[in-house]
C-alpha positions as CSV (number, residue, x, y, z in Angstrom):
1,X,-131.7,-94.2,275.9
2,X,-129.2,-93.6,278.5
3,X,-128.6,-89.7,279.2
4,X,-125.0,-88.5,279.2
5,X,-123.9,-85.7,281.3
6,X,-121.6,-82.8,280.2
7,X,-119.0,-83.9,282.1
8,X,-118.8,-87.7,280.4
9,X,-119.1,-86.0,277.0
10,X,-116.5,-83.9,277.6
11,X,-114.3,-86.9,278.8
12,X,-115.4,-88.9,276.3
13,X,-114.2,-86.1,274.0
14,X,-111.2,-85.7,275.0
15,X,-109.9,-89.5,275.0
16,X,-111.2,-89.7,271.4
17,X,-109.0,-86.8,270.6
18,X,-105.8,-88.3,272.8
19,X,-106.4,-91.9,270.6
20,X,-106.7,-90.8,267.5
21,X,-107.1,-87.1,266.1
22,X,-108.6,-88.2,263.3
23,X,-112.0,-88.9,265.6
24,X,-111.9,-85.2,266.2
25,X,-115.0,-84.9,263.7
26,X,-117.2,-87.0,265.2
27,X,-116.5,-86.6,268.8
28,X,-117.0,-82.6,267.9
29,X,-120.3,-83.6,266.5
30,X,-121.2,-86.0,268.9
31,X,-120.8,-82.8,271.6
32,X,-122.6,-80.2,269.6
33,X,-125.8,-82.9,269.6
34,X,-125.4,-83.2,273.4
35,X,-126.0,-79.7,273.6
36,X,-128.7,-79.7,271.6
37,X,-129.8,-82.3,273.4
38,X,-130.3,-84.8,270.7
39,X,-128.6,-87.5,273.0
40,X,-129.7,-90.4,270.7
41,X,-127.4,-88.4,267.8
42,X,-124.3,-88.3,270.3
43,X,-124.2,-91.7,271.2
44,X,-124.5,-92.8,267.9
45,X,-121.2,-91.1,266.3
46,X,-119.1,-91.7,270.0
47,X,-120.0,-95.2,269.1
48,X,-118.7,-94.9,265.5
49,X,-115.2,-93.3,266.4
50,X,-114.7,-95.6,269.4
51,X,-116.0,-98.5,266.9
52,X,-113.2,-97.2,264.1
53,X,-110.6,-96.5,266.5
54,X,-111.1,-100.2,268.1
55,X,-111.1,-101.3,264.8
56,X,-107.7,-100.1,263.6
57,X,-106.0,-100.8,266.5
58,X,-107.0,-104.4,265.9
59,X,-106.0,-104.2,262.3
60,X,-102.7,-102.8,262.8
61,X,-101.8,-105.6,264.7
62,X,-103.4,-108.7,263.3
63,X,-100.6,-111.3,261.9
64,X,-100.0,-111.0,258.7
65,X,-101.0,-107.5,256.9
66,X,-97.6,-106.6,256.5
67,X,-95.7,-109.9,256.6
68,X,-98.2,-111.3,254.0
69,X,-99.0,-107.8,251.8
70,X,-101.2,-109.6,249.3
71,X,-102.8,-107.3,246.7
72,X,-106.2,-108.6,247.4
73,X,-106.7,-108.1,251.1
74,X,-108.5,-104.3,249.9
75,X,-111.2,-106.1,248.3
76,X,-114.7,-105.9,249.3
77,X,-117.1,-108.7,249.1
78,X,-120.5,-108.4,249.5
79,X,-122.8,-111.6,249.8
80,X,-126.0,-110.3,249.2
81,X,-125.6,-108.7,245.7
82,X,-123.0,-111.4,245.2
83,X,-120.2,-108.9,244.3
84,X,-116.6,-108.3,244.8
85,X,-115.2,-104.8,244.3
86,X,-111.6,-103.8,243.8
87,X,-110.5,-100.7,245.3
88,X,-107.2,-98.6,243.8
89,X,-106.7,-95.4,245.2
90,X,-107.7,-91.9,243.5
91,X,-110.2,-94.0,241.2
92,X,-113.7,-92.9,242.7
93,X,-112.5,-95.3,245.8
94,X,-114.0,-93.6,248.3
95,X,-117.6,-93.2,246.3
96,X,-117.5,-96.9,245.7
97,X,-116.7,-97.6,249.1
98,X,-119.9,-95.3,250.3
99,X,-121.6,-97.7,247.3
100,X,-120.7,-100.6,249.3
101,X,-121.5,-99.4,252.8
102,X,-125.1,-98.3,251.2
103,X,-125.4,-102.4,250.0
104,X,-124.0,-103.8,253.1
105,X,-125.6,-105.3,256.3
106,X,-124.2,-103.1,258.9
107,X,-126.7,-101.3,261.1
108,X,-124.8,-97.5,261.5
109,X,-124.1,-96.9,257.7
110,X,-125.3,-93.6,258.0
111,X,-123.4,-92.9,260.0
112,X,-120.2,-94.6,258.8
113,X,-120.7,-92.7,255.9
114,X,-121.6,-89.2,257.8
115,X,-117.7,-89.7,259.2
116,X,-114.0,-87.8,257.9
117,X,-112.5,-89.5,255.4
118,X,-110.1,-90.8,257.0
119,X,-112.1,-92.5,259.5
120,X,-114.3,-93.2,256.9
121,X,-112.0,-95.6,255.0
122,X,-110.2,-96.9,258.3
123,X,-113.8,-98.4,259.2
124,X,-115.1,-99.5,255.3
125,X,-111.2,-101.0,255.4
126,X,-111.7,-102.6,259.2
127,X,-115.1,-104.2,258.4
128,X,-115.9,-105.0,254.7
129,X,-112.5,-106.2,253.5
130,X,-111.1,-109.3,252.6
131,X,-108.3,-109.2,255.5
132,X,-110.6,-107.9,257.6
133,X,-113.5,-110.7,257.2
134,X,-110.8,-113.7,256.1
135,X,-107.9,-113.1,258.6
136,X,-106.0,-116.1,257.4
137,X,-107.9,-117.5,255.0
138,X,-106.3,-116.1,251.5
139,X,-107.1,-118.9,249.7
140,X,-111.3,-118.6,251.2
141,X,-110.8,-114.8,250.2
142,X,-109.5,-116.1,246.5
143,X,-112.4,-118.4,246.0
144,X,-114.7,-115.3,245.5
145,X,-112.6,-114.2,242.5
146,X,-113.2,-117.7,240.8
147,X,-116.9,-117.6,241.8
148,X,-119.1,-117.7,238.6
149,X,-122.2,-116.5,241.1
150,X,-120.2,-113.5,241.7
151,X,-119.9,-110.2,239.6
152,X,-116.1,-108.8,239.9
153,X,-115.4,-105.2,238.7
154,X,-112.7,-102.4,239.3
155,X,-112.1,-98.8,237.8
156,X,-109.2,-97.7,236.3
157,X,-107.8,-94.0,235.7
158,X,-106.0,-92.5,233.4
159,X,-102.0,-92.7,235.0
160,X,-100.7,-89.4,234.1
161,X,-104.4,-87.6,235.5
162,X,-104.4,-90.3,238.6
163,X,-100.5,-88.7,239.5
164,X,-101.8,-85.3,239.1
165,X,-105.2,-86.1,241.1
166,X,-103.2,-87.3,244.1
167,X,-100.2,-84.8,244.0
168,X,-103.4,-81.7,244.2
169,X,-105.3,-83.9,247.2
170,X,-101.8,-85.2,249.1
171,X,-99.7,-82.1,248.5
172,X,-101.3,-78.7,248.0
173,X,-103.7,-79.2,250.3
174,X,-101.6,-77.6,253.6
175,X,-99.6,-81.2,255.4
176,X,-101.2,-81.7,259.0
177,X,-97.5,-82.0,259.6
178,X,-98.9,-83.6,263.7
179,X,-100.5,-86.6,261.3
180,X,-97.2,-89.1,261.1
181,X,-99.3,-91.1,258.3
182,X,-100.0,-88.3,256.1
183,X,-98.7,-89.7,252.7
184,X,-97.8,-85.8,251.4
185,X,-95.8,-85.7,254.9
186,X,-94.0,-88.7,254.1
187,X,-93.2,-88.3,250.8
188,X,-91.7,-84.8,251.6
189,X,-89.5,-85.7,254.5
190,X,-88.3,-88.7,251.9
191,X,-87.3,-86.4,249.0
192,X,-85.8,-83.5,251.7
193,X,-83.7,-86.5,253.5
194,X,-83.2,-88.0,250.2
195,X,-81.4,-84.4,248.9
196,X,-79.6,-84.3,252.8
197,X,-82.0,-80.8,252.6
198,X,-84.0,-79.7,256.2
199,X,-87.2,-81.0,255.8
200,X,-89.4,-77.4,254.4
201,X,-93.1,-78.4,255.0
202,X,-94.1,-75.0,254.6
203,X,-92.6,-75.2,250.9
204,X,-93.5,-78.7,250.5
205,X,-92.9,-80.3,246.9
206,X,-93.6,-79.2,243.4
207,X,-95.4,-81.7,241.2
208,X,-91.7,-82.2,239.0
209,X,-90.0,-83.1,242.2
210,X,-93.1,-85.5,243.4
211,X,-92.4,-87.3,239.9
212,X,-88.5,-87.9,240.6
213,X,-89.5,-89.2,244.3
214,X,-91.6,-91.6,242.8
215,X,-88.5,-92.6,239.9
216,X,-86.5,-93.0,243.0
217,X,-88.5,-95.6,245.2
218,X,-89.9,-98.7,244.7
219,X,-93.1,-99.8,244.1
220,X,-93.0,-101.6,247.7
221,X,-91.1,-98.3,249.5
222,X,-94.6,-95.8,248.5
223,X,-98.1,-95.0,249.2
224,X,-100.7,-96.8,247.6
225,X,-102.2,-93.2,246.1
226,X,-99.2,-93.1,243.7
227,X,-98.9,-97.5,243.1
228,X,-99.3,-98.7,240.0
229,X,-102.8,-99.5,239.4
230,X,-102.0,-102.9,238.1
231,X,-100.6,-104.0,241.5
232,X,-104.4,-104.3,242.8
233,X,-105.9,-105.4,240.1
234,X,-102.8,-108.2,240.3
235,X,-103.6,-110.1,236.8
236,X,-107.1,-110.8,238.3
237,X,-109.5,-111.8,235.8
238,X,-112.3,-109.2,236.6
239,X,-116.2,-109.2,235.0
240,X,-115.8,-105.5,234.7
241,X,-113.2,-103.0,233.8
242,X,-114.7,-99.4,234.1
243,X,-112.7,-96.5,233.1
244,X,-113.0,-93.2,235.8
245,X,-113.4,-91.0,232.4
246,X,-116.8,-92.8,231.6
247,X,-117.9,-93.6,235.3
248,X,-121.8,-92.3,234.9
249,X,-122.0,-95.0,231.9
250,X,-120.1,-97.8,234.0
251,X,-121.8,-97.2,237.1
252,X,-124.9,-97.6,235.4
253,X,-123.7,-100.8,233.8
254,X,-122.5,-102.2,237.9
255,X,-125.4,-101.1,239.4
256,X,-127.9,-102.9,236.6
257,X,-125.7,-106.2,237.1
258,X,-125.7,-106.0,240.9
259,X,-129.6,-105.4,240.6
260,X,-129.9,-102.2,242.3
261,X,-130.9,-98.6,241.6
262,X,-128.7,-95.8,242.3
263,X,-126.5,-92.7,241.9
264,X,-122.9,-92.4,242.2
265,X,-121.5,-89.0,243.7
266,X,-117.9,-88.5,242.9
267,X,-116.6,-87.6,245.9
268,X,-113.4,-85.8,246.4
269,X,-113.0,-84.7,243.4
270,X,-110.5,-81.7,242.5
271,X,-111.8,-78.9,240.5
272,X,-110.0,-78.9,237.7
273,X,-109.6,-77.1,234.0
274,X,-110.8,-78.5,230.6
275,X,-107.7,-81.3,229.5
276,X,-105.7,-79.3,226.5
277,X,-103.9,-81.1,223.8
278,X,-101.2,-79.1,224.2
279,X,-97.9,-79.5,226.6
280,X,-97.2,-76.9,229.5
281,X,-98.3,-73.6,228.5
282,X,-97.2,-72.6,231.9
283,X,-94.4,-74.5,233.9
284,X,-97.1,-75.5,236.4
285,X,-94.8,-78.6,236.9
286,X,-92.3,-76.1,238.9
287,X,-95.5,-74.2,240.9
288,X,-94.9,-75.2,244.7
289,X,-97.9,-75.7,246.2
290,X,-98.6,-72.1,247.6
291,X,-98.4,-70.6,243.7
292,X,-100.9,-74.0,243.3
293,X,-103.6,-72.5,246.1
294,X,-103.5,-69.1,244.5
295,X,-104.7,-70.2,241.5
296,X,-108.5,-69.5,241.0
297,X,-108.8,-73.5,239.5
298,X,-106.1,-76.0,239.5
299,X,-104.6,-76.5,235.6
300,X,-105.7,-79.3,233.8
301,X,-103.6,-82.7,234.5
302,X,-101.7,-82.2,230.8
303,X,-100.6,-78.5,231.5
304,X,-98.2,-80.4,234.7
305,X,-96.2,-82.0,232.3
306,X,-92.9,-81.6,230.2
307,X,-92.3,-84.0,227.1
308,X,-89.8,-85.1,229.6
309,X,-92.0,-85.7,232.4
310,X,-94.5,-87.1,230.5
311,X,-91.9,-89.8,228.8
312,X,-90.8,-90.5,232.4
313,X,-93.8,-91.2,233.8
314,X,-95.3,-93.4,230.9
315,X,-92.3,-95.4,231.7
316,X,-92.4,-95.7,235.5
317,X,-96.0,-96.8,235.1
318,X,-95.8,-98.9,231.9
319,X,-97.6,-101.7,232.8
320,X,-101.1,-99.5,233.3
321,X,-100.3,-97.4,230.0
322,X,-100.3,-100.8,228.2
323,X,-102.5,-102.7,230.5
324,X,-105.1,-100.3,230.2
325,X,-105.4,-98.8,227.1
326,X,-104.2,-95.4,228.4
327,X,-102.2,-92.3,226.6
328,X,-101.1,-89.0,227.2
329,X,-104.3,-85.9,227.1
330,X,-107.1,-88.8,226.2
């Protein structure tokens, strides 16, 4: 094992951080084990940054992920357990995609999974995607989903608790207002240029005005957090339909298909209150996100929403409400 002195560690460092400063973690890492001297450790996660920042430079520019956006290019295939996986933001995606790195054949998964989230799905997205492992080859990609040898299964989410999910994760966490792709960044420079208002990041957006951005854009114009769940799943005939409000039981059920043993650890999950039958006891739909962060737990989804906001948003996502079975505090 090659020894690396302080001086390329530090270099190496530093043009992690210039590429991407979402490699910060790693490379941080990767210098606090060269310290130690646990060399073999450092290597290891400078490898997996440069090997996810490689990766989405690649990706960005390969032909055809934005001129030929088809819903399926997120899906993940493996060939081993015969399986094919559909991945929809703010649905336990990112513990099925640690699922699927556990069950996959590449040689750092530990640690892949040991990096930031957002490296984290740049390299599961990079490397065990359809795009990523049938550049070109849609129809090869499509074959999978007609395959009788292979198990196909999603999870769904309540609409009205997915919205509320992603506006607590996206937009009252504080906006890394230096990260251009930040969705929360986006969407509040949108609804600030959208009013002719200076952009306030330290105000941000309350949840009502995040509702009446997404009223005003089209399903193409926004993030895939806040897209209609139905757009993945794309009238795909899938073996399996889980629901994120019964996951242990439907993660037992995949797992027991798939023929493998194991737990599934909801990660990034918001600590929420108990759902309430009742509407707004509080107008927690007008709480910016600073009122949000003092709260000692974040309200229950239901408590964000008006009868008005809850009419509006059963009708911008329509096709999940129906498609899936859903209503409002269930």
């Amino acid at each position: 094992m090659p020894i690396l002195k302080t001086t390329q560690i530090n270099a190496i460092t530093g043009l992690l951080q210039l590429n991407d400063s979402g490699s910060k973690a790693p490379a941080y890492l990767a210098n606090n084990f060269a310290k130690e001297g646990k060399i073999g450790q450092a290597i290891n996660y400078y490898a997996v940054a440069a090997k996810a920042i490689a990766d989405k430079a690649i990706f960005k520019t390969k032909p055809g992920w934005l001129e030929e956006p088809w819903a399926e290019k997120a899906y993940i295939a493996n060939h081993k357990y015969k399986f094919v996986y559909c991945p929809i933001p703010k649905v336990a995606c990112s513990s099925f995609k640690r699922f699927a790195v556990e069950l996959s054949d590449l040689e750092n998964k530990q640690e892949v999974l040991n990096l930031p989230p957002k490296l984290f799905h740049a390299y599961v997205d990079h490397n065990l995607s359809f795009f990523a492992n049938y550049l070109h080859q849609r129809e090869t990609a499509m074959a999978l989903l007609d395959n009788p040898d292979y198990f196909k299964f999603a999870i769904v989410r309540n609409p009205w608790d997915r919205l509320t999910s992603a506006y607590l994760n996206k937009f009252v966490k504080p906006i890394d207002i230096k990260q251009s792709s930040s969705p929360g960044k986006q969407v509040v420079e949108a609804y600030y240029q959208d009013k002719d208002l200076p952009v306030d990041y330290s105000r941000g957006i309350t949840f009502k005005e995040f509702i009446e951005y997404l009223l005003t854009h089209q399903n193409k114009e926004i993030d895939g957090h806040w897209q209609p769940q139905s757009m993945f799943i794309n009238q795909n005939k899938f073996d399996y339909l889980g629901r994120i409000e019964t996951l242990g039981t439907d993660f037992g059920a995949i797992a027991e298909k798939i023929g493998v043993e194991a737990n599934l650890g909801w990660a990034n999950r918001s600590k929420r209150a108990e759902v309430k039958e009742n509407i707004l006891t509080e107008d927690y739909a007008g709480y910016t996100p600073h009122q949000l962060r003092q709260l000692s737990q974040y309200p229950a989804y239901t408590e964000f929403y008006t009868p008005e906001l809850l009419a509006l948003v059963k009708q911008r996502y329509t096709e999940d409400v129906e498609s899936f079975g859903y209503r409002f505090g269930a």
